[in-house]
C-alpha positions in Angstrom: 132.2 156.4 281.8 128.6 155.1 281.2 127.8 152.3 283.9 124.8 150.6 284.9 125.8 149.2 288.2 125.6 151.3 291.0 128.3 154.1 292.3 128.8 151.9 295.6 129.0 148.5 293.5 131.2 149.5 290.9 133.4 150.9 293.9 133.4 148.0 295.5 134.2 145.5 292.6 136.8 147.5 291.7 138.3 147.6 295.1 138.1 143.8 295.3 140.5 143.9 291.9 144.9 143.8 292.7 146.1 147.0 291.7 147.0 147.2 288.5 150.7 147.7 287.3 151.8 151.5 286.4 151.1 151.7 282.6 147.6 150.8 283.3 147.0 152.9 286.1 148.6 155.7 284.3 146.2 155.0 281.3 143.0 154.9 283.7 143.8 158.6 285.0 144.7 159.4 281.6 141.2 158.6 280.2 139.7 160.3 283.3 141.4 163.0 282.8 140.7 164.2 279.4 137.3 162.0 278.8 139.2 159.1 276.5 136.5 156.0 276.2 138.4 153.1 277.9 136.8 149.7 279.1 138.2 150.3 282.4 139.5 147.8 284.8 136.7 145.7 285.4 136.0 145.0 281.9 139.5 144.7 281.0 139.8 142.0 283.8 136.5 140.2 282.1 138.2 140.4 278.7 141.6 139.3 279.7 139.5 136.1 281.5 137.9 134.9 278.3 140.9 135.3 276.3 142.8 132.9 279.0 139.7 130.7 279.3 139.2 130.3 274.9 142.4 129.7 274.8 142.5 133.1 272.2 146.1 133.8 270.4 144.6 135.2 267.4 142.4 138.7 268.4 141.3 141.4 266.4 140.6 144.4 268.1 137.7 146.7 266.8 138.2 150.4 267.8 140.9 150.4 270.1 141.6 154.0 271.6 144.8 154.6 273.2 145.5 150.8 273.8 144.0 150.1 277.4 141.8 146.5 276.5 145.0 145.6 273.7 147.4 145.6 276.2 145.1 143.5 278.5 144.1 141.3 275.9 148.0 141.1 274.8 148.9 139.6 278.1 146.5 137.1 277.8 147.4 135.6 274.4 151.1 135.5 275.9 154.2 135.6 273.4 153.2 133.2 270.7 149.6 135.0 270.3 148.5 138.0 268.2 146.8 141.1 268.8 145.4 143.2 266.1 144.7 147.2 267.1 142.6 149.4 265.1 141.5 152.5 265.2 140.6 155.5 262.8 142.9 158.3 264.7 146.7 158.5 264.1 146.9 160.1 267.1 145.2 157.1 269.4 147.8 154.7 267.7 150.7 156.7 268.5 149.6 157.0 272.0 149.0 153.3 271.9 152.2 152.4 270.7 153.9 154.3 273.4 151.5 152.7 276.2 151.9 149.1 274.5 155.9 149.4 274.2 155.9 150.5 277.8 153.5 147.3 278.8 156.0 145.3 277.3 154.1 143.5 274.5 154.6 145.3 271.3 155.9 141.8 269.5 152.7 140.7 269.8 150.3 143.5 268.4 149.9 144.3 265.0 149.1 148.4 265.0 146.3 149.3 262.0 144.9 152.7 261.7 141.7 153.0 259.2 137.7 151.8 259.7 138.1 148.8 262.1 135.2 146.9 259.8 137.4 147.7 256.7 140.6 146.7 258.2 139.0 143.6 259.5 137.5 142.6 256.0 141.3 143.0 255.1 142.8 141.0 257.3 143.4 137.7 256.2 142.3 134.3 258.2 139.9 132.9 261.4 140.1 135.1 264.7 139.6 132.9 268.5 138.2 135.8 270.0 136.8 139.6 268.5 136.2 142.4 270.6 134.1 144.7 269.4 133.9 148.6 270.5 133.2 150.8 267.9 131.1 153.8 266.8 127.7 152.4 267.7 126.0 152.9 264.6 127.6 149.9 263.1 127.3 147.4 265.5 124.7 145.6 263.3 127.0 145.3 260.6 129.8 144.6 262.8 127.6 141.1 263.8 127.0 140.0 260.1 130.7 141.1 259.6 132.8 139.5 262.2 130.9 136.1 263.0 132.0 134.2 259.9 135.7 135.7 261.1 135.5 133.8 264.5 136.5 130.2 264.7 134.0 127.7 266.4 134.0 127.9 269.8 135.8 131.3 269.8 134.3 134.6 271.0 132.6 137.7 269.8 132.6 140.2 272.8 131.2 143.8 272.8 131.3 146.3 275.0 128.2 149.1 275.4 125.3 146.7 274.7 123.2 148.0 277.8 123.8 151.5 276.6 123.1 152.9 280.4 120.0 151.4 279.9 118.8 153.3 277.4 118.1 150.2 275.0 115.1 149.3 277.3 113.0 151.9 275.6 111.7 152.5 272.2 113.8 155.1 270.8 114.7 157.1 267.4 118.2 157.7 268.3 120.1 155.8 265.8 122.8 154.5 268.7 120.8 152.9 270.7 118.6 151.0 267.7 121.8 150.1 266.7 122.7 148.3 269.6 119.1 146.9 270.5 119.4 145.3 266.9 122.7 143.7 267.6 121.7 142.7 271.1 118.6 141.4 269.2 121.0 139.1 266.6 123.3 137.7 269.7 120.7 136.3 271.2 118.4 135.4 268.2 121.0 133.9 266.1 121.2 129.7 266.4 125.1 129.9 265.4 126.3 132.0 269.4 125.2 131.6 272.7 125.1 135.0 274.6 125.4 136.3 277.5 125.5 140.3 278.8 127.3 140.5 281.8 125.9 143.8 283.4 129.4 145.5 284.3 130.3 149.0 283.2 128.3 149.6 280.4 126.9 145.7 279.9 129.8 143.7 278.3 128.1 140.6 275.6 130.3 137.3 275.3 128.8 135.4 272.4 130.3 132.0 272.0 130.3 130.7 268.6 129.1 127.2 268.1 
């Protein structure tokens, strides 16, 4: 996967983290293995943090692969929370479900397959914390879209923003404007405070005020 810090740090971050339990670690092989976009442990550990330190038991999901940051985030909400999956393939959600069942927290994820910006528009009520990882393209509207959904004081995170550095230069690749326009909004909006944590492939928390 795309990451901006280097081989040996990323190596040694991730060697600082407890091992993790064997539905994740089978997961982690399993995107290495055949290429399948995962947040990876150390932004799973990041996202799994801010859910715990929000308080978060209301989290929708946006574009959420095989179920790796769900089942993460599904821990942190504990029993009482709510964790909304989405993603366009049938065949990501029924390898989710497998992987979430196994993780033992399936009573508290709702599985939706369809456009995560359409399925989020049709989902009903405030959201403590959205995490955001789809198709790049739409990040903009992904912004305008989900920051009236998120309570104040509740979280907008998105994975990708540093784009392996590719959003520090002009380009015509519609990506990577795409992202330096949302990157653009975090921080230039009055209504979040931002922050990109440069891990992986630069993780933004925006807090909503």
């Amino acid at each position: 996967m795309p990451n901006v810090l280097s081989e040996a740090l990323d190596g040694y971050l991730t060697e600082l983290m407890p091992e993790r339990d064997e539905v994740l670690t089978e997961m982690e092989e399993k995107a290495t293995a055949e290429r399948i976009p995962i947040v990876g442990p150390l932004v799973g550990r990041v996202l799994h943090q801010m859910a715990v330190l929000s308080g978060a038991k209301r989290v929708f999901e946006m574009g959420s692969a095989i179920g790796y940051s769900t089942i993460w985030l599904a821990r942190a909400v504990g029993p009482e929370g709510r964790v909304y999956y989405s993603d366009g393939s049938e065949q990501n959600a029924a390898q989710a479900r497998k992987f979430i069942e196994r993780a033992g927290v399936a009573d508290r994820v709702v599985i939706q397959v369809g456009d995560a910006l359409d399925l989020l528009e049709q989902t009903e009520g405030s959201f403590d914390l959205i995490f955001n990882d789809v198709d790049k393209h739409d990040y903009p509207r992904v912004f305008d879209l989900a920051l009236p959904r998120i309570r104040p004081g509740g979280l907008l995170i998105t994975d990708n923003v540093l784009w392996s550095g590719r959003v520090t230069e002009p380009s015509e690749d519609r990506w990577t404007t795409a992202i330096q326009e949302y990157n653009r909004k975090a921080y230039g909006t009055g209504e979040i405070w931002t922050t990109i944590i440069p891990l992986r492939d630069g993780v933004a928390v925006s807090v909503k005020r």
